[in-house]
C-alpha angles and dihedrals in degrees: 000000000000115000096249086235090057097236116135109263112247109239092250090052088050084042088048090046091052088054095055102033086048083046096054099048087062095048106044084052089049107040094020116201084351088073107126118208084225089066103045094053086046091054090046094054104240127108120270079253093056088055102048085044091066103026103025093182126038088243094060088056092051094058096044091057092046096054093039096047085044091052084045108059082038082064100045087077107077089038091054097041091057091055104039139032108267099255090050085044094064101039088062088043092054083056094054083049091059085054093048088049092047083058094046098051088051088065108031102128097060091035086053098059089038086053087043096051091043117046095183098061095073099046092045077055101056089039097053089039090045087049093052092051087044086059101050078042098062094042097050085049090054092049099048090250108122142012114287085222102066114090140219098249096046093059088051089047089048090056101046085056095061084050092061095054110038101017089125112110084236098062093052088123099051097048080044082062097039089058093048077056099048089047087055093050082044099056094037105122133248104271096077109207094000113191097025 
């Protein structure tokens, strides 16, 4: 994120907004709308002064979060993918998704009005999180992993879906469950109900 003055950000002040960006994330998955913004710069390690400086109103820091946390989920791909085979790739990264979505229900209210007065963030953040499951996608189907006819953005509605039902930190387990079920769906072959 661009200092407001335009000045480039010294390396310790982007270190600094990654702490507390990283910091309330967390914080906003763990304490919700309770979050306090004394507490997140306390977790990240910064003084309450360091934290106004940057994001002088709590709805600055939402955005920011929610920006930060969107573009990085859209980076995990080429490091995972690196590590894993694809299909095992996005499945950790579905997991990572559960915890993105924990931080954005916690701050959902002021999320709500942001996504309201700017129509373009929602739909920059389907297309940065679609292009990352494209990504997994392409390289499961290369790899003989998963069915060429599921698409990108079905996988990401499908796991949106889980989300709905079971978003709630408590049901971790059970979305947990529900995306074990949508890889096997996922990784079914071709033939569809060979054999019927």
């Amino acid at each position: 994120m661009p200092d407001p003055s335009g000045r480039p950000v010294r390396a310790d002040a982007r270190a600094n907004e990654d702490k507390l960006l990283a910091a309330a994330a967390l914080a906003f998955a763990r304490d919700g709308a309770a979050a306090t913004l004394k507490q997140i710069a306390k977790d990240a390690g910064v003084g309450i002064a360091t934290l106004y400086r940057r994001f002088p109103t709590r709805e600055q820091l939402v955005d920011a979060t929610y920006r930060y946390e969107t573009a990085r989920l859209g980076a995990r791909t080429s490091p995972l993918l690196r590590e894993l085979p694809a299909d095992r790739a996005l499945r950790v990264w579905m997991s990572e998704v559960l915890d993105y979505l924990a931080a954005k229900h916690g701050m959902a209210d002021t999320l709500k009005a942001l996504l309201r007065d700017d129509e373009r963030l929602g739909s920059q953040t389907r297309e940065q999180l679609t292009g990352a499951v494209e990504e997994f996608r392409l390289a499961a189907v290369a790899q003989g992993a998963f069915r060429a006819d599921v698409s990108a953005p079905d996988i990401l509605m499908s796991l949106a879906g889980v989300t709905l039902v079971a978003g709630a930190v408590a049901q971790r387990a059970q979305a947990e469950r529900l995306l074990d079920l949508l890889m096997d769906g996922i990784t079914r072959p071709d033939r569809w109900g060979a054999g019927d």
